[in-house]
GUKEMI-571413 format. One record per residue (C-alpha): residue number from 1; x, y, z. Coordinates in pm, whole numbers, always signed. Example, Ala and Ser with C-alpha at 12.3 -4.5 7.8 and 13.67 -1.06 7.14 Angstrom:
// residues 2
 kolmi      X      Y      Z
     1  +1230   -450   +780
     2  +1367   -106   +714
END
This chain:
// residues 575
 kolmi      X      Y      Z
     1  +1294  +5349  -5709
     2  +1040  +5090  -5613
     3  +1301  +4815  -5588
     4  +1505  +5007  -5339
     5  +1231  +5081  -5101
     6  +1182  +4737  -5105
     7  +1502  +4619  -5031
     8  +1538  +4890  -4758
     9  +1234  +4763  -4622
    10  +1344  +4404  -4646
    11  +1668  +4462  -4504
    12  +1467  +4592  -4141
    13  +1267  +4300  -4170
    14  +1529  +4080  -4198
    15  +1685  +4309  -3894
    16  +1390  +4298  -3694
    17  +1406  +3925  -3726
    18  +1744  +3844  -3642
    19  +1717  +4097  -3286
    20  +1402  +3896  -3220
    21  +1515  +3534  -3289
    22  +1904  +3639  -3065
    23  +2073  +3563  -3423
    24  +2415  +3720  -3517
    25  +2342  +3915  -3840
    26  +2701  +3808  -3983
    27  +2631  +3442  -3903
    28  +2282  +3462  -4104
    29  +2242  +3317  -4447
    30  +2018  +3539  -4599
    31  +1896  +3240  -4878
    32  +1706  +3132  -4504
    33  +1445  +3449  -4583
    34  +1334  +3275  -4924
    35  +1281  +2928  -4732
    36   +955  +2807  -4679
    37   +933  +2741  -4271
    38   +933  +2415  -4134
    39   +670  +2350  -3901
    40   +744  +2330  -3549
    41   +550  +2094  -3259
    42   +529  +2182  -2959
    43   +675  +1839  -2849
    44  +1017  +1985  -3059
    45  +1023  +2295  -2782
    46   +985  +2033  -2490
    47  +1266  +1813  -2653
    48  +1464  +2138  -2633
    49  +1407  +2176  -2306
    50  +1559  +1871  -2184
    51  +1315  +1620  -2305
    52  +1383  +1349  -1976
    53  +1620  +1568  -1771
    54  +1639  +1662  -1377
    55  +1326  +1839  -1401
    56  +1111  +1572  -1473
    57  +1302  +1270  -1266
    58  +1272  +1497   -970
    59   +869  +1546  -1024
    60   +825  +1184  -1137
    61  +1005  +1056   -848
    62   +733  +1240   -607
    63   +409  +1149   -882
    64   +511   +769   -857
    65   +439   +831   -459
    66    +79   +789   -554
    67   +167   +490   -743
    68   +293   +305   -465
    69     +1   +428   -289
    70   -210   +302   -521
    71    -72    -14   -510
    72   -107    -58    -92
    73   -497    +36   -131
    74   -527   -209   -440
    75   -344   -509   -239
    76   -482   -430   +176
    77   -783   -608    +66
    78   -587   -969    +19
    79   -395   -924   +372
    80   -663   -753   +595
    81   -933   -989   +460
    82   -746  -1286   +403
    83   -880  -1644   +350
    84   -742  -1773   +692
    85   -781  -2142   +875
    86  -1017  -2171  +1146
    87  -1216  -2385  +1327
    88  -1505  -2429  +1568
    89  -1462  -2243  +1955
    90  -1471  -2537  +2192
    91  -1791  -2542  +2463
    92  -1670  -2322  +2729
    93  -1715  -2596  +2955
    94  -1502  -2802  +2828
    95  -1178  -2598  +2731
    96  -1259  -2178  +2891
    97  -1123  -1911  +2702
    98  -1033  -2134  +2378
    99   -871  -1903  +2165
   100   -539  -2053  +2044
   101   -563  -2225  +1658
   102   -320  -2484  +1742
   103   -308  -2712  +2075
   104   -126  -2590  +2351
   105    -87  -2914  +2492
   106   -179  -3291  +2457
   107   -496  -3245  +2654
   108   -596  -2905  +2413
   109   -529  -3135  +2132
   110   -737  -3415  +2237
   111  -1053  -3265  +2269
   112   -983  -3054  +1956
   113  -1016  -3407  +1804
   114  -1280  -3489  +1965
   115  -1533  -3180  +1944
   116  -1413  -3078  +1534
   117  -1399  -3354  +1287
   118  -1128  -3346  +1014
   119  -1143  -3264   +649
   120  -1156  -3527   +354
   121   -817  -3590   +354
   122   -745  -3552   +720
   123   -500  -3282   +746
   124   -686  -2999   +930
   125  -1032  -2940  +1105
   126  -1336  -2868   +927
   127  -1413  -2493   +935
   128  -1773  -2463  +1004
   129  -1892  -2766  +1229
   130  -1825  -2939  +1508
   131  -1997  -3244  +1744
   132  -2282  -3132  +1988
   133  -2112  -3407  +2268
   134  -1788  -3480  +2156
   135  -1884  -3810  +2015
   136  -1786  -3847  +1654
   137  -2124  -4067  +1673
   138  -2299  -3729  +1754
   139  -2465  -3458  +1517
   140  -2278  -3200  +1343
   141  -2381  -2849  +1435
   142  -2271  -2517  +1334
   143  -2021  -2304  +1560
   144  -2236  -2236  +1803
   145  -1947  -2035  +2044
   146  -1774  -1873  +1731
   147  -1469  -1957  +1601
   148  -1054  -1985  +1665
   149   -858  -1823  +1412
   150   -470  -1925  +1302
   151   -293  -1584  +1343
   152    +56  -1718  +1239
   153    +67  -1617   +904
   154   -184  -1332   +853
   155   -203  -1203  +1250
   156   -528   -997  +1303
   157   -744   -940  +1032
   158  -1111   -845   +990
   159  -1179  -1170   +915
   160  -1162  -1259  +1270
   161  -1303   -908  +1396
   162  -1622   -921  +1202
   163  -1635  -1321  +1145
   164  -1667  -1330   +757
   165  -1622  -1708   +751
   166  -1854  -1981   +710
   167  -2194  -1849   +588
   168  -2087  -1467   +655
   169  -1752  -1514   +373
   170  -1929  -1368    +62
   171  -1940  -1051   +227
   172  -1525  -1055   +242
   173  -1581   -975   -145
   174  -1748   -646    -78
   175  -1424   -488    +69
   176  -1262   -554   -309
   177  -1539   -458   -486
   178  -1599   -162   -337
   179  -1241    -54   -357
   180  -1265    -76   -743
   181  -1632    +77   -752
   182  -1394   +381   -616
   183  -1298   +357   -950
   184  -1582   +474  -1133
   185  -1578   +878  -1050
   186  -1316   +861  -1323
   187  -1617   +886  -1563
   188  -1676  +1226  -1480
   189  -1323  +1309  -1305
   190  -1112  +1267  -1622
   191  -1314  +1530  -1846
   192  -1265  +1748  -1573
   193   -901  +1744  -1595
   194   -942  +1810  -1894
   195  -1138  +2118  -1848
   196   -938  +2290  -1535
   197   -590  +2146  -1551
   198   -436  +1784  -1419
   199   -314  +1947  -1102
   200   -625  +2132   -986
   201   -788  +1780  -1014
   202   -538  +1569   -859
   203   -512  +1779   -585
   204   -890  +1772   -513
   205   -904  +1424   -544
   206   -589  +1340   -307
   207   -715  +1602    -40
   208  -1115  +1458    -54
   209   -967  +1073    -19
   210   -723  +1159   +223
   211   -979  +1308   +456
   212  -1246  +1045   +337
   213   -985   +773   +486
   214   -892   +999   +791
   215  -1197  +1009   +855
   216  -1407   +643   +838
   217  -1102   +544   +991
   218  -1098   +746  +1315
   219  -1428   +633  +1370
   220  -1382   +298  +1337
   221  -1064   +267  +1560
   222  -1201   +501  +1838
   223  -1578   +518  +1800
   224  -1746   +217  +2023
   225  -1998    +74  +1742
   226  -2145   -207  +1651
   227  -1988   -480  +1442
   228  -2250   -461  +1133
   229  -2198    -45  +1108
   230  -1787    -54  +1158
   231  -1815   -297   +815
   232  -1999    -44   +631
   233  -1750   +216   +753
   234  -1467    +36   +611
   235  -1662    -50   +281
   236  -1695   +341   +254
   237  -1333   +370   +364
   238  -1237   +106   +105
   239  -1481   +307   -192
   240  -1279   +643    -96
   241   -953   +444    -84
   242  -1004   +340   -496
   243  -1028   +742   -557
   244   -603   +707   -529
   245   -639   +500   -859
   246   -817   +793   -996
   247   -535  +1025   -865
   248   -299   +770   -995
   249   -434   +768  -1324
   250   -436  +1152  -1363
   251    -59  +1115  -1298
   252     -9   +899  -1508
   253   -114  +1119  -1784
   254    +84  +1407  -1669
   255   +395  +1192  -1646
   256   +360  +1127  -2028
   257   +262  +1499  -2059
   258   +557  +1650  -1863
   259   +791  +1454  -2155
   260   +848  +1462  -2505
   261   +707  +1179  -2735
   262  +1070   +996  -2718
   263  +1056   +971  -2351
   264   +606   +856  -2304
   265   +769   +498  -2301
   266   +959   +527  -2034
   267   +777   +784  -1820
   268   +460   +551  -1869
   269   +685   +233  -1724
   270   +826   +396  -1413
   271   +464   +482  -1322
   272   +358    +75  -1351
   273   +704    +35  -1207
   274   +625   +221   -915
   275   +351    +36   -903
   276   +509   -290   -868
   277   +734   -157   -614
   278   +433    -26   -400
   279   +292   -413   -398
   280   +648   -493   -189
   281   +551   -218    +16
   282   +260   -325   +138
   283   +362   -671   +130
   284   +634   -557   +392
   285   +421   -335   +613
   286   +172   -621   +655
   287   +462   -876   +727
   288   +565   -680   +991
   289   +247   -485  +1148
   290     +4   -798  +1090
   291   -295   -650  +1228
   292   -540   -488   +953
   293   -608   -155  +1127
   294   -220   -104  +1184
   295   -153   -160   +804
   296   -484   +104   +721
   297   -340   +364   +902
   298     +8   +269   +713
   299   -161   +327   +409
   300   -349   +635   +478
   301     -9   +777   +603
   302   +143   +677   +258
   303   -139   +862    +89
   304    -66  +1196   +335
   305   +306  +1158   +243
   306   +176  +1260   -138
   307    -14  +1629    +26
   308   +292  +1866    +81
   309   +451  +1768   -260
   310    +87  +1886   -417
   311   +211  +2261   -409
   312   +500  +2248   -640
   313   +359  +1971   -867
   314   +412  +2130  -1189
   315    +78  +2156  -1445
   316   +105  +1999  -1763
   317   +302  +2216  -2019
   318    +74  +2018  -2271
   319   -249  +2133  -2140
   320   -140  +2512  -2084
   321    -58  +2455  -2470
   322   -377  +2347  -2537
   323   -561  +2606  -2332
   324   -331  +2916  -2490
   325   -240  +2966  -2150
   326    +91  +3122  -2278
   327   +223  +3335  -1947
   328   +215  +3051  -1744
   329   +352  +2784  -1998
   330   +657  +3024  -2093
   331   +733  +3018  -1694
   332   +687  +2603  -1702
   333   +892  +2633  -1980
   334  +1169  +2791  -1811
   335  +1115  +2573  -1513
   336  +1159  +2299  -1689
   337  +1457  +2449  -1891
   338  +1650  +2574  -1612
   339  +1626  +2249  -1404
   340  +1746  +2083  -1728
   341  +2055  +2339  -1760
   342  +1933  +2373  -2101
   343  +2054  +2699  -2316
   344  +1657  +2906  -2348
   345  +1825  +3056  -2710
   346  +1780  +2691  -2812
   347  +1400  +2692  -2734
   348  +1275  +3043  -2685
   349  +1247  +3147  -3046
   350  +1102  +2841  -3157
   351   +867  +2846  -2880
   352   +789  +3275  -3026
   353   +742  +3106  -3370
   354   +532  +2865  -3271
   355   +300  +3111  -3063
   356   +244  +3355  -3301
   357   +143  +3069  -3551
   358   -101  +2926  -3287
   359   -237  +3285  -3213
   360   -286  +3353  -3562
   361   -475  +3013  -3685
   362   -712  +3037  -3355
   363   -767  +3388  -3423
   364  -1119  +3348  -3593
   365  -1166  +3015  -3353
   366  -1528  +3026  -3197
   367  -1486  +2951  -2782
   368  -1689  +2625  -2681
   369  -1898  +2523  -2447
   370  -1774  +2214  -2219
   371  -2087  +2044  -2333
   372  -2057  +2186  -2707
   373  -1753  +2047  -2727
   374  -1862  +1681  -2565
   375  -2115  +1737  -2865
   376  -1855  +1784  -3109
   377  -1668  +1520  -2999
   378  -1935  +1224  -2984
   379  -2002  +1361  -3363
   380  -1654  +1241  -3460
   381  -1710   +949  -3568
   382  -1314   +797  -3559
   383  -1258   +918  -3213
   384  -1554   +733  -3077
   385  -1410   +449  -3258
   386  -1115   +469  -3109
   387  -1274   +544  -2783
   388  -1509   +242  -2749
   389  -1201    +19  -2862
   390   -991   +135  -2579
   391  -1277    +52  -2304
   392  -1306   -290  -2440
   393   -900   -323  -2459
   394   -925   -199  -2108
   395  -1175   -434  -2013
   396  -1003   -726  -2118
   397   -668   -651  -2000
   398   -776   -623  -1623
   399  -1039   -954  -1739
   400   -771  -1141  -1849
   401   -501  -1051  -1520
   402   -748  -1147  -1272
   403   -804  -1413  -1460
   404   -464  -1571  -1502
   405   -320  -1462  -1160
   406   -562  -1773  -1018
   407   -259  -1970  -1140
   408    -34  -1818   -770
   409   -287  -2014   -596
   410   -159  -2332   -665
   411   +197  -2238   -482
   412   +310  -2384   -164
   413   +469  -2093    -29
   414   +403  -1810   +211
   415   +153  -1580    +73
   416   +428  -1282   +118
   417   +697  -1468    -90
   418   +440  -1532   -367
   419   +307  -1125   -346
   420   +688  -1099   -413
   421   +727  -1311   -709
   422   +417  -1161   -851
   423   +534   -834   -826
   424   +891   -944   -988
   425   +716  -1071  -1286
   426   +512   -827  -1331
   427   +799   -535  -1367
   428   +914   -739  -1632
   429   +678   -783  -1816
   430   +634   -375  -1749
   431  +1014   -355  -1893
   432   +994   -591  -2141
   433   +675   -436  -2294
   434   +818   -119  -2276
   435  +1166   -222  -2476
   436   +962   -388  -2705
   437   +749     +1  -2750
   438  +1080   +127  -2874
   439  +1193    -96  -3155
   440   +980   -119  -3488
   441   +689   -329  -3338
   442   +632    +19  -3203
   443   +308    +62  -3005
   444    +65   -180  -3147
   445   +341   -462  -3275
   446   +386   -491  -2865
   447    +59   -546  -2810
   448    -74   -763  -3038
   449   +243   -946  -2975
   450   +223   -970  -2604
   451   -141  -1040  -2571
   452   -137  -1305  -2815
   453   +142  -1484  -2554
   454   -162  -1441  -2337
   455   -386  -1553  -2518
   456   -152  -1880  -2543
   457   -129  -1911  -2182
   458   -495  -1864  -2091
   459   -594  -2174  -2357
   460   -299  -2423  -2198
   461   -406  -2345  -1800
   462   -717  -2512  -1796
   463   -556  -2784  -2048
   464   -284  -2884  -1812
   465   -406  -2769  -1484
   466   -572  -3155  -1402
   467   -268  -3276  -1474
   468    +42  -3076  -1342
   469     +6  -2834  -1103
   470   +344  -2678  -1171
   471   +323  -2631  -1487
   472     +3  -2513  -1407
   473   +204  -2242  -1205
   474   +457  -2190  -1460
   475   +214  -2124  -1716
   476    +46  -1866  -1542
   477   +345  -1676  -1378
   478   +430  -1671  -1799
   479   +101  -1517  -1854
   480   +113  -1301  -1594
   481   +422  -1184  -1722
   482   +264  -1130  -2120
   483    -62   -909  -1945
   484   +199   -704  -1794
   485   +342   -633  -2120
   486     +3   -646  -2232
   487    -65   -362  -1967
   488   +234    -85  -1979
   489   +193    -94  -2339
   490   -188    -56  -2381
   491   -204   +285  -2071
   492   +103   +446  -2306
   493    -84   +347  -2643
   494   -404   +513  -2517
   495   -299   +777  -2324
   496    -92   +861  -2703
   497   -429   +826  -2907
   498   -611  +1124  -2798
   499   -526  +1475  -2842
   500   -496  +1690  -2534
   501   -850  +1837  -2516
   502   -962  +1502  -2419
   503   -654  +1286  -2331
   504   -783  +1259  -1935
   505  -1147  +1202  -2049
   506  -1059   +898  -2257
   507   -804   +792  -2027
   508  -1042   +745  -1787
   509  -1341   +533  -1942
   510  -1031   +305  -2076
   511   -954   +257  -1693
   512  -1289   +284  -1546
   513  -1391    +27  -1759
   514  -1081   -199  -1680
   515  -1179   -249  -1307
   516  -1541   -393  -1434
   517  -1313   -642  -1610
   518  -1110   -656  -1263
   519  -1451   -687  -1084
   520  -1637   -971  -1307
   521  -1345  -1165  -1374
   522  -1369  -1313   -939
   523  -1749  -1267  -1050
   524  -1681  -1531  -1321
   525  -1473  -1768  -1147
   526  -1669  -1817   -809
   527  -2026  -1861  -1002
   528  -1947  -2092  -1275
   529  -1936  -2476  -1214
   530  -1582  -2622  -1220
   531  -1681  -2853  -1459
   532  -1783  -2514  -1703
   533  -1480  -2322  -1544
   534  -1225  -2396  -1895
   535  -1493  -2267  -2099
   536  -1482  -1913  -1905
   537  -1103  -1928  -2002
   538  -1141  -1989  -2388
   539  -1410  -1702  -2374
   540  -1173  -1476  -2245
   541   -874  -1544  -2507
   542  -1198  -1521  -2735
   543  -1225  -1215  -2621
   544   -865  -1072  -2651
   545   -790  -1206  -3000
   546  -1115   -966  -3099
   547   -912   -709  -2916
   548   -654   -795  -3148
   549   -866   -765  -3472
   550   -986   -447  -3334
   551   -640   -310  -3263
   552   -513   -360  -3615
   553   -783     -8  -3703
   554   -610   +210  -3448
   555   -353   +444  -3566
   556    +50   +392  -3470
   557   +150   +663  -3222
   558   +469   +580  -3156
   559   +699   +917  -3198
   560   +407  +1118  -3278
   561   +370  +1475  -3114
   562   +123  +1450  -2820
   563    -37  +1840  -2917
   564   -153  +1681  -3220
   565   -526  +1831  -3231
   566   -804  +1670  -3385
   567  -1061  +1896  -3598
   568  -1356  +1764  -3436
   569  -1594  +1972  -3628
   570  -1466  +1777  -3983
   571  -1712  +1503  -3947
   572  -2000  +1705  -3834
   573  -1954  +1926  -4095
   574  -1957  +1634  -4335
   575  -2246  +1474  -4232
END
């Protein structure tokens, strides 16, 4: 008697299952009941989704807007405050109105000769002095009428508007520094994407720089002000403009996060892509607007072009996972599905399965604090490991770019040609790095492997730069190419080696910290005595084959599932 109530009641269960799970009970093999389950990841219900399908090109094409943006802010400062010639203003009684570079005319060029004495090797005027008299007999004195500034390459900049030449030039660095200071809200920014969502966050930040920008810049175009308070507008301008790397890198992680673990790769190398393809953007705009209020207003409308798109930016299905936020992930879910043209009986009662095993494992779970859980968190020993490894891999990356892009200086070309070729070599080192992700060097093979073609490069520059400047060049543009590898692969390796809770928060000391490496490496390079200058280059491959050592501890990510969660409270426990 017992057996057959059990079998009755088997045979419902069984039932109950197959109406649940959209199985055909004469298709079922009922050996399946006596299986142990296999456990199912969340990345699994994304793959069946359409792991890199219409849904996601469609969002990423609109995400890597900010990229490009990103990329216009991080490259206005080299064409609105570039390093261009100039010379003294002639005595107004001697040539009126003097404000042509070059001679007009025999007579303009005569008494250019006359009043502003050459350089060393005789090919242009001296930039800061000129003859009281005219005599070349007479005393040198500084520019006492101002200066003349060659607008054929570079047109109007705010070199010329504010005069930062001469004695004034340090204070051209401020415009780049501050623009990567922008940078550092990311401390604080990331853990809060973490907390209410990647798209609540982005579209805070986006909205506060785009009226930030708006803003400053109004003033500064149509406000009548004096020359010392419109530079400390557009140092604020240029701090608010570095809060679109902070957007950017927010993206970033919900581009990986909008994918399954097979696609992170590639997602992560259209972003730096993008990237790339902003730098011929702005390269472009500047060719053709060549005035350095034109291209800020280019570049704010770039940044406004992201706004509308803001709405429908999806939120990451990962962090609605993470949060148990299960009515809006099942409509993400079917979003992303639908958009895909993918079948929901393929993912729907895996995605059941794995919800009622997530509901019933964080049934007795205790609800944190934010700051409990930062608690928790700093107590785990391994992920503050890992954490303090990835600022100091951050660090050096953007150390070591800065450093090794020097090396463009030493072309003879137009400045826009060689933004160009930069930008060329960079995407392929961006592709390159990212094939290389894919085969069995997996995530930290390509790393080790590309920075130590760095670290190659940055020992032979100051070896051969005395005596060949193009293979000086060469050399560098090779480099340049193995920290862009170097690059693409260590944002996808990071981004991979935290779980959810705190992917954003980690994320964004690892980039945070890279712009100090972006900010001391000029630092570096512009204090240091030339003589002492190759030392400052073996430091920094010093530097990077620590990186290396360091590396070799992480864990491999490559195809793991990004919901992975980390027991935080296993080491505190412990201890």
């Amino acid at each position: 008697m017992t057996t057959v109530v059990n079998n009755d009641t088997d045979s419902l269960n069984v039932h109950s299952i197959k109406m649940e799970m959209h199985i055909d009970p004469v298709d079922t093999n009922t050996s399946l009941l006596f299986e142990a389950p296999t456990p199912t990841s969340f990345d699994t219900i994304l793959q069946k989704c359409g792991g890199l399908g219409r849904f996601q090109l469609i969002h990423y094409f609109f995400i890597n807007l900010m990229s490009m943006s990103a990329a216009a802010i991080t490259f206005y400062y080299v064409f609105a405050a570039a390093d261009i010639d100039h010379r003294c203003r002639l005595p107004e009684n001697v040539w009126p109105n003097d404000n042509q570079y070059h001679p007009i005319n025999e007579t303009h060029e005569l008494l250019i000769n006359r009043y502003i004495p050459k350089t060393t090797g005789a090919t242009k005027w001296q930039q800061c002095v000129r003859y009281s008299t005219g005599t070349s007999n007479d005393t040198l004195m500084n520019c006492p009428n101002g200066w003349v500034y060659d607008r054929s390459i570079f047109g109007y900049t705010f070199t010329e508007e504010a005069n930062l030449v001469c004695g004034s030039e340090p204070k051209k660095s401020l415009l780049a520094t501050l623009m990567q200071c922008g940078c550092f809200p990311l401390l604080i920014v990331g853990s809060l994407a973490d907390k209410f969502g990647r798209k609540k966050i982005i579209t805070l930040v986006t909205i506060i720089l785009f009226l930030a920008c708006l803003i400053t810049q109004a003033m500064i175009q149509w406000v009548p002000m004096p020359i010392d308070i419109k530079f400390g507008l557009l140092l604020l301008n240029q701090f608010a403009s570095g809060l679109n790397v902070v957007a950017y890198s927010l993206a970033f992680v919900l581009m990986l996060e909008l994918t399954s673990s097979t696609h992170t790769s590639l997602a992560g190398n259209l972003a730096l892509i993008s990237f790339t393809t902003g730098e011929g953007f702005v390269t472009l705009f500047a060719y053709l607007a060549k005035d350095w209020q034109i291209l800020k207003w280019i570049n704010t409308a770039f940044i406004g072009l992201v706004i509308p798109y803001l709405y429908f930016m999806p939120e990451s299905p990962l962090y609605l996972y993470s949060k148990q936020d299960y009515v809006r992930l099942e409509s993400l879910l079917r979003r992303i599905s639908t958009a895909n043209k993918c079948d929901e009986a393929d993912w729907y009662p895996v995605y059941q399965e794995l919800v009622r095993n997530q509901s019933t494992a964080s049934a007795d779970d205790k609800e944190l604090s934010f700051f409990q859980k930062i608690r928790q968190i700093l107590m785990h020993g391994s992920t503050v490991a890992k954490l303090l490894t990835c600022v100091l891999l951050g660090f050096t990356t953007l150390l070591l770019y800065f450093k090794i892009s020097y090396g463009l200086a030493g072309m003879s070309i137009s400045p826009y040609l060689g933004i160009l070729i930069g930008a060329v070599v960079e995407a392929a080192g961006y592709i390159v790095g990212s094939l290389l992700m894919s085969t069995k060097l997996a995530r930290k093979g390509s790393f080790i492997l590309m920075i130590a073609l760095t670290v190659i490069c940055v020992i032979l520059i100051p070896i051969i730069s005395s005596r060949s400047p193009i293979a000086t060049v060469c050399v560098a543009q090779i480099g340049k190419f193995a920290i862009s590898g170097t690059i693409v692969v260590s944002w996808i390796f990071t981004t991979e080696l935290f779980p959810t809770a705190i992917r954003s928060g980690a994320n964004g000391f690892f980039i945070a910290f890279g712009r100090i490496g972006a900010i001391v490496a000029p630092i570096i390079d512009t204090s240091i005595n030339k003589a002492y200058l190759p030392y400052t280059f073996y430091a920094s491959a010093g530097l990077a084959f620590i990186i290396v050592l360091l590396t070799l501890l992480l864990p491999e990510t490559k195809s793991k599932s990004m919901d992975a969660v980390e027991d935080y409270a296993t080491d505190e426990n412990k201890a």
